[in-house]
N, C-alpha and C positions, 0 to 999 in steps of 0.2 A: 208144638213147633220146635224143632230142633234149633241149635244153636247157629249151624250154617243158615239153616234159612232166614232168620232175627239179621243176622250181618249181609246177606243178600239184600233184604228187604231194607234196613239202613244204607245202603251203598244205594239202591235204587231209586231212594227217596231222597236222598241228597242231591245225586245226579237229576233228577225232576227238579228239586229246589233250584240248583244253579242254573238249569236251563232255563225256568221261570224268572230267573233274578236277571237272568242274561239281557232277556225279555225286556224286563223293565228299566233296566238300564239305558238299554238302546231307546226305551220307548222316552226314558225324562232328557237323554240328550238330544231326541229329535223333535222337542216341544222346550229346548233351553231360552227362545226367546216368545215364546206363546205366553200374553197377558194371562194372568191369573191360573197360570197351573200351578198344581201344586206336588211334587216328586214323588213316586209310589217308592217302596219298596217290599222286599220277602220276610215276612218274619216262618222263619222252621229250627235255628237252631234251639231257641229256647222251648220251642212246641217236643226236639227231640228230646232235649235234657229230665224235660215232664215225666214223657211216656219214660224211659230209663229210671230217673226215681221211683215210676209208680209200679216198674215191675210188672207190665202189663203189656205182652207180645202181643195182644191184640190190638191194640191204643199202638205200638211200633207198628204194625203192620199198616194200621190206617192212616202214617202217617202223610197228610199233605199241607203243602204250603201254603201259608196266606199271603195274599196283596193286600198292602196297607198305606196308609198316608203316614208318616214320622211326626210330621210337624213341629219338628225341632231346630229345622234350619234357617235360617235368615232369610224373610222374606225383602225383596226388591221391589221397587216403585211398581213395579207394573204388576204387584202380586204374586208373580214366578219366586220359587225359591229354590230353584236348581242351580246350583255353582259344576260349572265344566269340568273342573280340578278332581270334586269330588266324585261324579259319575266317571271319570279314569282311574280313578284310587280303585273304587267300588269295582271295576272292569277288570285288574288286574287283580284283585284280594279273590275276586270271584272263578277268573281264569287257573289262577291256583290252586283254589279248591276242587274245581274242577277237573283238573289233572291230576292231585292227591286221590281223589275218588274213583278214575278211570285205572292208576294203577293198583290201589286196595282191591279193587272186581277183577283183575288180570290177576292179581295174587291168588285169591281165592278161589278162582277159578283155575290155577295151576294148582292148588293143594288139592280141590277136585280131583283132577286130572289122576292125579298123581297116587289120590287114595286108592280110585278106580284099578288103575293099573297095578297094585300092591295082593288086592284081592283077587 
């Protein structure tokens, strides 16, 4: 696997991750007052960091997201442990990653372009 396709396949798998995080986002703020839920989120960046240590474009190429409970955040009387403040954090840290990764695929895809045209 060449080295453009490794960076294709990490820009694509990111953009999958945030779209799924997007996902959950929306899905813990439309359940912020629903008894006893409890907040999902994505774990991928640490699943990428893996595959990258392990040296292993094929573990990168498979890489997909998990959905996860945290369970790290302060539950409330009613069991919910979703905070609003923090699913807008989460919405905006997400929204940016998301646009860092739309313009790294526009780059790459112009150093494409550009190779093509050279040859």
């Amino acid at each position: 696997m060449s080295k453009t396709d490794v960076v294709f396949d990490l820009i694509t798998a990111g953009l999958r991750a945030e779209g799924l995080r997007q996902k959950a986002i929306a899905n813990n703020i439309a359940n912020l007052e629903t008894p006893g839920y409890r907040r999902v989120d994505i774990r991928f960046e640490e699943l990428v960091a893996k595959a990258i240590e392990a040296g292993d474009e094929a573990q990168i190429d498979e890489l997909d997201p998990q959905v996860y409970h945290p369970m790290i955040t302060r539950v409330g009387s009613n069991g919910n442990d979703v905070s609003l403040e923090h699913e807008v954090g989460e919405m905006v840290q997400n929204t940016l990653r998301h646009s860092a990764l739309v313009k790294l695929l526009n780059k790459r895809l112009q150093q494409v372009a550009l190779a093509m045209q050279v040859q």
